[in-house]
DRENDO-1510 file (C-alpha; in Angstrom, 1 decimal, always signed):
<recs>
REC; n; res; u; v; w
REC; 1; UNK; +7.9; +11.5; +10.3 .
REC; 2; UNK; +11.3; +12.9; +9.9 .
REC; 3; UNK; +13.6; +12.3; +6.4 .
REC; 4; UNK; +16.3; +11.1; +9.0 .
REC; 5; UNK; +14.1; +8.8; +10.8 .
REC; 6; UNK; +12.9; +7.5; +7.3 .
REC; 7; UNK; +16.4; +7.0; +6.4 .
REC; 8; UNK; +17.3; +5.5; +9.4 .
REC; 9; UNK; +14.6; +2.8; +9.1 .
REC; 10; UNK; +14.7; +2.2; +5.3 .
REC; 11; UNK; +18.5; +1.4; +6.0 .
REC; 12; UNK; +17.4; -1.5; +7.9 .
REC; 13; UNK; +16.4; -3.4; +5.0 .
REC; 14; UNK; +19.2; -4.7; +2.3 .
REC; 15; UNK; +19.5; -5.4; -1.2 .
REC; 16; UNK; +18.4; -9.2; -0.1 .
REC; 17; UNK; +16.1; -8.8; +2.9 .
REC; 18; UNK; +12.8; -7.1; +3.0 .
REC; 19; UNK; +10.4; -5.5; +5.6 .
REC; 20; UNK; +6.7; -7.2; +4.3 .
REC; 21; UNK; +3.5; -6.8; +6.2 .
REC; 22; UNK; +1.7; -9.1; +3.7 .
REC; 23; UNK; +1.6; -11.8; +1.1 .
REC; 24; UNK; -1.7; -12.4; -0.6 .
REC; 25; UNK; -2.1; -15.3; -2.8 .
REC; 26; UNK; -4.8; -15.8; -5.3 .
REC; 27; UNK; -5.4; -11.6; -5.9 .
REC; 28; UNK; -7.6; -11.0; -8.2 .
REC; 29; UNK; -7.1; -7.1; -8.3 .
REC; 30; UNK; -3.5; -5.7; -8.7 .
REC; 31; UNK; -3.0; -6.5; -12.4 .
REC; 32; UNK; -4.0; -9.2; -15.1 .
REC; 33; UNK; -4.9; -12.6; -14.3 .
REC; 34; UNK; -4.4; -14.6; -11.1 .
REC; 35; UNK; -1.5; -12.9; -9.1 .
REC; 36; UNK; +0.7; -13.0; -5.8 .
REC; 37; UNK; +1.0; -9.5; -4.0 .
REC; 38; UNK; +4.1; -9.1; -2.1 .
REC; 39; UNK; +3.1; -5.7; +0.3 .
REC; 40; UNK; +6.4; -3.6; +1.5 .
REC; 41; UNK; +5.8; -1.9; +4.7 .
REC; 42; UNK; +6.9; +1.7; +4.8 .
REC; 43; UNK; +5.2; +4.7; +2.8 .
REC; 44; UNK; +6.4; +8.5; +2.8 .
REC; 45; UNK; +2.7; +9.4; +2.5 .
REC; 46; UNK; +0.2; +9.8; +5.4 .
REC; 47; UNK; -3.1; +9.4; +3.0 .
REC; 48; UNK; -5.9; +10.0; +5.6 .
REC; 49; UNK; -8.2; +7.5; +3.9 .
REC; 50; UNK; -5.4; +5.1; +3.8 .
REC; 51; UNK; -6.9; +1.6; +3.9 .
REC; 52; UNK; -3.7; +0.1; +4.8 .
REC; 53; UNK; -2.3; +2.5; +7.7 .
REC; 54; UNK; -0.8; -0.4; +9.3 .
REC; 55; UNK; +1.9; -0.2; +6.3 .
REC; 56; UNK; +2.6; +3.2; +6.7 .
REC; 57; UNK; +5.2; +3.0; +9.4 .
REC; 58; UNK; +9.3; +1.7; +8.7 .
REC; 59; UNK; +9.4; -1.0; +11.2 .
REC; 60; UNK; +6.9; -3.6; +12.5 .
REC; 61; UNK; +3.8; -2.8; +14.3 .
REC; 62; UNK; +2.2; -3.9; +17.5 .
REC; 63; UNK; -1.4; -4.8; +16.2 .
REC; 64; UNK; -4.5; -5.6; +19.0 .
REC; 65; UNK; -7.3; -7.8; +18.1 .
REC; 66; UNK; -9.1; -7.2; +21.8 .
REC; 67; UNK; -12.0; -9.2; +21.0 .
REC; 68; UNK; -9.8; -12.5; +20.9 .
REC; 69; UNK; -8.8; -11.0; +24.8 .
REC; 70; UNK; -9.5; -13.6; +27.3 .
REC; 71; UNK; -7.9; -11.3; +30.3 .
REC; 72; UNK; -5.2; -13.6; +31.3 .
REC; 73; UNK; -2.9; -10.5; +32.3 .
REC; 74; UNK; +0.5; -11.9; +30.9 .
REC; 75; UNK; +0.9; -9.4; +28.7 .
REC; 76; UNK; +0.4; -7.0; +31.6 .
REC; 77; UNK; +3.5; -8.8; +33.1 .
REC; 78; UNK; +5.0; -8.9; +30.3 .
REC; 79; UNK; +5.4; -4.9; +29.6 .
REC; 80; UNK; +8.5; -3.3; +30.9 .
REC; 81; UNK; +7.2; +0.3; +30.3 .
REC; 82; UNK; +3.6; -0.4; +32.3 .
REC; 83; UNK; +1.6; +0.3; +29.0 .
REC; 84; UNK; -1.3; -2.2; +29.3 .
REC; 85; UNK; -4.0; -2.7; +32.2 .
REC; 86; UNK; -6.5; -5.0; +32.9 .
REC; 87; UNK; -10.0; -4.3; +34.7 .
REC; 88; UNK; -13.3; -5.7; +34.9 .
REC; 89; UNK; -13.8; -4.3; +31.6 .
REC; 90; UNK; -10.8; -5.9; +29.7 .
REC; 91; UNK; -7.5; -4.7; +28.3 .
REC; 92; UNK; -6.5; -1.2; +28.0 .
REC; 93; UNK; -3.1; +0.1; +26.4 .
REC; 94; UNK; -1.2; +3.2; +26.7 .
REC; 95; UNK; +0.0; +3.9; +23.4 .
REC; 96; UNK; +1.7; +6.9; +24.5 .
REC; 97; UNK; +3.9; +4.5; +26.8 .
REC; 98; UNK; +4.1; +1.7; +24.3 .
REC; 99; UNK; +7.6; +2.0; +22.6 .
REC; 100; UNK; +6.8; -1.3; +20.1 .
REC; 101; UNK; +9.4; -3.2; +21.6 .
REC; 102; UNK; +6.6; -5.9; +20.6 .
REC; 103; UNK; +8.1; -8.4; +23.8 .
REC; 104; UNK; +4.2; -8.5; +25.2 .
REC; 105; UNK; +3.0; -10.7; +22.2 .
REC; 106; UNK; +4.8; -13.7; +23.1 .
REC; 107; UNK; +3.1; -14.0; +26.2 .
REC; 108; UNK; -0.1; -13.9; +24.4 .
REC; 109; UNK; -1.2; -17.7; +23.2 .
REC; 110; UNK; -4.8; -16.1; +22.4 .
REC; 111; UNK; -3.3; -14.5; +19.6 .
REC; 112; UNK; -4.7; -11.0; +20.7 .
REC; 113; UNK; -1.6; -9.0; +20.5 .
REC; 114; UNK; +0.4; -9.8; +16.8 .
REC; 115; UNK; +2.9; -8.1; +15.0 .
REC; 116; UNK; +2.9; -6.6; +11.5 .
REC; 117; UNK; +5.4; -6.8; +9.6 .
REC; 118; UNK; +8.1; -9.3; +8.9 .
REC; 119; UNK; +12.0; -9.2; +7.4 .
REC; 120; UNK; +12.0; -11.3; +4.5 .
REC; 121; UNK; +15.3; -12.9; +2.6 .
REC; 122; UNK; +14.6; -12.7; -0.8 .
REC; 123; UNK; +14.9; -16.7; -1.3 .
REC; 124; UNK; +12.1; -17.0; +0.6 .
REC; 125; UNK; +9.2; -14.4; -0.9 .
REC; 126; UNK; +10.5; -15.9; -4.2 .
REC; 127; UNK; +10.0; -19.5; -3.0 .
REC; 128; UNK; +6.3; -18.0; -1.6 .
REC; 129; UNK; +5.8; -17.0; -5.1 .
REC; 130; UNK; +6.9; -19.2; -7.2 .
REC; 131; UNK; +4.0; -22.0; -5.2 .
REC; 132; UNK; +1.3; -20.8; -7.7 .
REC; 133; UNK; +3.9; -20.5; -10.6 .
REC; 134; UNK; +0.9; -22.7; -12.7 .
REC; 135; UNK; -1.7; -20.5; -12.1 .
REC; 136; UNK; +0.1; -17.7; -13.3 .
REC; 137; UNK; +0.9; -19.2; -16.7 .
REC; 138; UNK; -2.8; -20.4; -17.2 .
REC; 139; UNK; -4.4; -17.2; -16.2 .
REC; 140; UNK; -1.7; -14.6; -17.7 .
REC; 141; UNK; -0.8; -13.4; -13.9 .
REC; 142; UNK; +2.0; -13.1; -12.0 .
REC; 143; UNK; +4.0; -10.7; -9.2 .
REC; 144; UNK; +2.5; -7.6; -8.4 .
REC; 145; UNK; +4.6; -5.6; -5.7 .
REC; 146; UNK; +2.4; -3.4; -4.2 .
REC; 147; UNK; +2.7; -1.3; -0.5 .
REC; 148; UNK; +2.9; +1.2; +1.8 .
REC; 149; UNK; +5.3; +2.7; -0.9 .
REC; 150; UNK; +7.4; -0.2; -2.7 .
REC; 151; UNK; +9.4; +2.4; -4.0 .
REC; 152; UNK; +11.1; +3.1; -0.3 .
REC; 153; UNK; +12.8; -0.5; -0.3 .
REC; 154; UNK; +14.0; +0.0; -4.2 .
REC; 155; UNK; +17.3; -1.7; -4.0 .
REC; 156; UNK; +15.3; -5.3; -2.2 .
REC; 157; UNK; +12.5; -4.4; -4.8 .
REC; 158; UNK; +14.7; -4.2; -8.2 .
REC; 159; UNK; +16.5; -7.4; -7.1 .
REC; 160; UNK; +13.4; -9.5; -6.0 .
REC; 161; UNK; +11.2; -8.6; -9.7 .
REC; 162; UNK; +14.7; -9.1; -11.2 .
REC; 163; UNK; +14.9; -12.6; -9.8 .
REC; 164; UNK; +10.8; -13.2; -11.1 .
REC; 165; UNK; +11.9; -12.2; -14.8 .
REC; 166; UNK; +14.6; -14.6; -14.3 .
REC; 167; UNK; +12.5; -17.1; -14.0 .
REC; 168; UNK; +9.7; -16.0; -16.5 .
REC; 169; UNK; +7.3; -14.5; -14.3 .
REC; 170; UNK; +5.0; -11.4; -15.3 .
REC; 171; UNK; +6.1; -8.8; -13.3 .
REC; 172; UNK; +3.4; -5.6; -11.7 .
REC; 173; UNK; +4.7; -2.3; -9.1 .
REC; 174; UNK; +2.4; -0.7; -7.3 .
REC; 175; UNK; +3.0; +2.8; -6.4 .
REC; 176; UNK; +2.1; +6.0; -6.0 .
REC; 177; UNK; +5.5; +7.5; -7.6 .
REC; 178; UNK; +7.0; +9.4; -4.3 .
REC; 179; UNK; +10.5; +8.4; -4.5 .
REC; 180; UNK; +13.8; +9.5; -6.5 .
REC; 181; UNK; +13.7; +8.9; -10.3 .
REC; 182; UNK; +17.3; +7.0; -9.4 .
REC; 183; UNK; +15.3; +4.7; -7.6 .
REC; 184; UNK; +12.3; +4.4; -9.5 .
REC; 185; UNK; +14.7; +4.3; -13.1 .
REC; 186; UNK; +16.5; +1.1; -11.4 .
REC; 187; UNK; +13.4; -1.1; -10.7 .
REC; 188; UNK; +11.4; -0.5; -14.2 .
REC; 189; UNK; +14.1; -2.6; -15.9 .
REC; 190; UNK; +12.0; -5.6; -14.5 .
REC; 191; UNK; +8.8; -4.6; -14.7 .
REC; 192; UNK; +6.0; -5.5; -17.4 .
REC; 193; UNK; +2.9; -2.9; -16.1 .
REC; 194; UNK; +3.2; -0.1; -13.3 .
REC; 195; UNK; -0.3; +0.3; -11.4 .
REC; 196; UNK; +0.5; +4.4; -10.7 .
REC; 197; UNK; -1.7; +6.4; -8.2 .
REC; 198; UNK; -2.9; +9.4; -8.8 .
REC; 199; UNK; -4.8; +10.6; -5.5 .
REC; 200; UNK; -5.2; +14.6; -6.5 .
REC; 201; UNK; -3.9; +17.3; -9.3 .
REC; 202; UNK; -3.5; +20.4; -7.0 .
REC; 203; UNK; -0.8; +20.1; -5.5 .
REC; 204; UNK; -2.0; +22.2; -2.3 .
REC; 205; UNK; -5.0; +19.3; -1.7 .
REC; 206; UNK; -2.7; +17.0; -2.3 .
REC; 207; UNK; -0.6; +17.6; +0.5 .
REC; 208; UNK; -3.0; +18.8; +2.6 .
REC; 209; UNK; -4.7; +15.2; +2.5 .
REC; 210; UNK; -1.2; +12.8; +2.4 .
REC; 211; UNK; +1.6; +14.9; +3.8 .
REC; 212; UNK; +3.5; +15.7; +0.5 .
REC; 213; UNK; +3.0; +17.7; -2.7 .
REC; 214; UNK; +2.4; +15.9; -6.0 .
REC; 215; UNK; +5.2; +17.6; -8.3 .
REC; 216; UNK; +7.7; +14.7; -7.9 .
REC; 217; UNK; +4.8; +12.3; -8.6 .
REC; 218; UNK; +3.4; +14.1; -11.8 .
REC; 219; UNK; +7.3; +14.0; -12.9 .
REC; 220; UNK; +7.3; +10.6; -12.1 .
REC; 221; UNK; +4.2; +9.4; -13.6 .
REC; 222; UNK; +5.1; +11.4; -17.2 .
REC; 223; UNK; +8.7; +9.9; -17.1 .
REC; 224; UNK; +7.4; +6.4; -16.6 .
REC; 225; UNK; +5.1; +6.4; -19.1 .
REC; 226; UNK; +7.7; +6.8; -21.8 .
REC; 227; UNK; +9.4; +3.3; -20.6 .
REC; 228; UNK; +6.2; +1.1; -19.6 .
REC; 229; UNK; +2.9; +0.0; -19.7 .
REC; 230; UNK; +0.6; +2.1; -17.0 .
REC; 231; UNK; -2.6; +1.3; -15.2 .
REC; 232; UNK; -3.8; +4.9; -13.9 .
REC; 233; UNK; -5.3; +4.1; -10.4 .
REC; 234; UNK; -7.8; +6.6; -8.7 .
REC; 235; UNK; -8.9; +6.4; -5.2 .
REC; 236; UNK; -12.2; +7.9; -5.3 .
REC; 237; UNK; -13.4; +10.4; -2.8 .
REC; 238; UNK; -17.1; +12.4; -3.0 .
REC; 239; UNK; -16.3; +16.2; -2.7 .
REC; 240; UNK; -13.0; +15.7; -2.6 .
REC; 241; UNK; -11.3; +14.7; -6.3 .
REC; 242; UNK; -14.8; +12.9; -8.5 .
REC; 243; UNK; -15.8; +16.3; -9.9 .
REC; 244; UNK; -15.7; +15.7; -13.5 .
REC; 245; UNK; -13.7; +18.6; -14.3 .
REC; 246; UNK; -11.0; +17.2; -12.1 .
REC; 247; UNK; -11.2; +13.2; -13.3 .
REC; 248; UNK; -11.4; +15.3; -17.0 .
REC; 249; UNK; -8.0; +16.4; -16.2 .
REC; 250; UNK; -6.3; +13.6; -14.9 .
REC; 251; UNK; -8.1; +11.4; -18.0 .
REC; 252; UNK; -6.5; +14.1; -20.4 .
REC; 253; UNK; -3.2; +13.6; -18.3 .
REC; 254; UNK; -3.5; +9.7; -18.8 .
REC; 255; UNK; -4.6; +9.9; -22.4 .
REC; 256; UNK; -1.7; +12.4; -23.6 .
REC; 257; UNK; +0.5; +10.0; -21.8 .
REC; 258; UNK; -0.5; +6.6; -23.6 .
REC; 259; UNK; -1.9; +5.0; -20.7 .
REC; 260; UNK; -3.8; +1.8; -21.4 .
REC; 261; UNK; -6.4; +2.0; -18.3 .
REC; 262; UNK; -7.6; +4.0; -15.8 .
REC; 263; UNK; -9.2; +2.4; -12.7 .
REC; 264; UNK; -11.9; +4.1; -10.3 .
REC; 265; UNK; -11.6; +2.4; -6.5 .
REC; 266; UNK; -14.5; +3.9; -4.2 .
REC; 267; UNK; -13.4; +5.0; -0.9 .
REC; 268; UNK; -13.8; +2.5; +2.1 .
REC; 269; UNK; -13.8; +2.6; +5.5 .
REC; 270; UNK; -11.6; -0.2; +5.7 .
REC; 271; UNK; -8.8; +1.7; +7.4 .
REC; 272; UNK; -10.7; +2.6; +10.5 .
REC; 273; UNK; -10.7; -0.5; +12.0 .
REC; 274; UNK; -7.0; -1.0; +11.5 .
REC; 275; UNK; -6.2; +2.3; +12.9 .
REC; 276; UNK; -8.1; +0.8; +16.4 .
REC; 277; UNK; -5.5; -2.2; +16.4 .
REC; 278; UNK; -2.6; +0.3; +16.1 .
REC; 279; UNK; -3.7; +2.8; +19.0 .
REC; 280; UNK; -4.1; +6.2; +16.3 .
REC; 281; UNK; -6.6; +8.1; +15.2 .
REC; 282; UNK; -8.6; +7.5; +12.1 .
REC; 283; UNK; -8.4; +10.9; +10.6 .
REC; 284; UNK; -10.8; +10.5; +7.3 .
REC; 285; UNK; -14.0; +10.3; +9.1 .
REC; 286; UNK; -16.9; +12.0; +7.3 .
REC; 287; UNK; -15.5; +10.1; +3.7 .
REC; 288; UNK; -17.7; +8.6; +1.2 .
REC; 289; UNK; -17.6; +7.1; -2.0 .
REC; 290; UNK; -19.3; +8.6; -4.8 .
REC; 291; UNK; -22.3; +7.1; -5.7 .
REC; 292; UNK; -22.9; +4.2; -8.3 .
REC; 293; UNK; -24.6; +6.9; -11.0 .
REC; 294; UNK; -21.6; +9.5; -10.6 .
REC; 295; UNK; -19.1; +6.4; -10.7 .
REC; 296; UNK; -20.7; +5.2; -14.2 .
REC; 297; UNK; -20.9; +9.1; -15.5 .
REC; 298; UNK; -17.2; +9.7; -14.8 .
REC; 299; UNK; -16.8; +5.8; -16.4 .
REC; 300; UNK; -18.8; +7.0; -19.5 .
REC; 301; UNK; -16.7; +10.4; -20.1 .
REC; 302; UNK; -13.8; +8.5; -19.2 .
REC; 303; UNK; -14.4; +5.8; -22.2 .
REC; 304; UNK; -15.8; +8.8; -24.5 .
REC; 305; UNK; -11.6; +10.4; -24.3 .
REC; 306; UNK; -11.0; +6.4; -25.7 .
REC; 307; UNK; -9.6; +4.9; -22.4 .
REC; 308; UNK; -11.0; +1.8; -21.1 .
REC; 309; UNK; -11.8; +2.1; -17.5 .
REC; 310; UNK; -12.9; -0.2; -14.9 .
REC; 311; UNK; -14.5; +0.8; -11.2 .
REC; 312; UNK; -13.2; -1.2; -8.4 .
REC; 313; UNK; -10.1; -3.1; -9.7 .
</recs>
């Protein structure tokens, strides 16, 4: 994707409206105690393992659930650019015609064809929030804002954990540190504990696997810690960055930083099926997660350098 294209759909959004793809209630894994996840759609990174590749894109997506398809054919009908068929052996879409002009899933009452991704005002995610305000308080939780890259709507993000401080709520971002420091310097203000990614170290792997070198995230990561609490986040990937030597590094890169926790998350193959629904390519195939003896070795070095760690969360 282009930097003008990004531009152009980032500028879509305002300092009080939102592009979300997601609001998950009750999560139990993006920061301390019982929280409420608002997920930004749009990311600058192509991760190939990404497990969310519906949030990757700047506007909302056309998703297909084909086995809720009862062949009815008005979403045939209802395609101006002749993108979808229907044969004896059920729906097929053109995604090289489909412009995601997203007019085909109003004629679907099966619930088949749905969109992803929603504009937001920021009244309402806060009212969304604020609905488990109790649990928060009795469990230590709170708002985590989490992606796709949260960092790419800044100016909605600053204002909507500005709004939760204001009225008491512990406040999480979720990133993986690809944006401007200007950007990034104007949302910490609000926020008690960054959850920071850290896919790869070499900068030529790094890019190689999300799109981007890791020099402004590194930056990012070192400048942050100096201001906030971090939660060092690791997608884990066999043969690719669970050497030891490698998760060595990035533990002494966490420790000389004061980081309070590192967390291990296995690779999944819950991106494939996603990639289906949106028409592209799922382009990690082949990935594994290490397995549960490596995962507790790297755990056990990990705690040896005095970090606490934690595998999955």
């Amino acid at each position: 994707m282009s930097s003008t294209f990004h531009s152009k759909m980032v500028s879509l959004c305002s300092e009080d409206e939102g592009l979300i793809f997601n609001i998950q209630r009750f999560s139990i894994h993006d920061g301390p105690g019982i929280r409420t996840t608002i997920f930004m759609k749009g990311c600058p990174l192509r991760c190939e393992w990404c497990s969310n590749p519906e949030s990757q894109d700047f506007f909302p997506n056309l998703m297909v659930r084909d086995i809720q398809c009862k062949g009815c054919g008005q979403c045939v009908l209802a395609c101006s650019r002749g993108a979808m068929t229907i044969n004896e052996k059920g729906r097929k879409i053109d995604w090289g015609k489909c412009d995601q002009c997203l007019q085909c899933i109003s004629s679907c009452i099966y619930q088949s064809l749905n969109v992803c991704g929603k504009y937001l005002k920021l009244g309402e995610v806060l009212t969304e929030v604020l609905k488990d305000r109790a649990f928060y308080k009795n469990s230590g939780g709170g708002i985590t804002v989490s992606g796709g890259e949260p960092l790419s709507q800044g100016k909605f993000v600053a204002n909507l954990l500005e709004l939760c401080k204001k009225n008491g709520l512990h406040t999480v971002l979720d990133t993986a540190g690809y944006a401007s420091w200007e950007i990034l310097s104007e949302v910490l203000p609000f926020v008690d504990l960054v959850l920071f990614d850290i896919k790869h170290l070499d900068p030529g792997e790094h890019q190689r696997v999300t799109g981007v070198e890791n020099h402004l995230i590194i930056e990012n990561f070192i400048k942050t810690s100096r201001r906030i609490s971090i939660w060092l986040r690791i997608p884990l990937i066999a043969g690719f960055n669970d050497s030891e030597e490698h998760i060595g590094r990035i533990a002494h890169l966490g420790k000389t930083n004061g980081i309070e926790k590192i967390s291990l998350l296995p690779y999944h193959e819950g991106g494939k099926t996603k990639c289906e629904q949106l028409g592209r390519p799922y382009l990690f195939s082949g990935g594994k997660a290490p397995s549960e003896e490596h995962m507790m070795r790297l755990k056990e070095m990990i705690e040896r350098k005095g970090i606490r760690v934690s595998i999955g969360s």
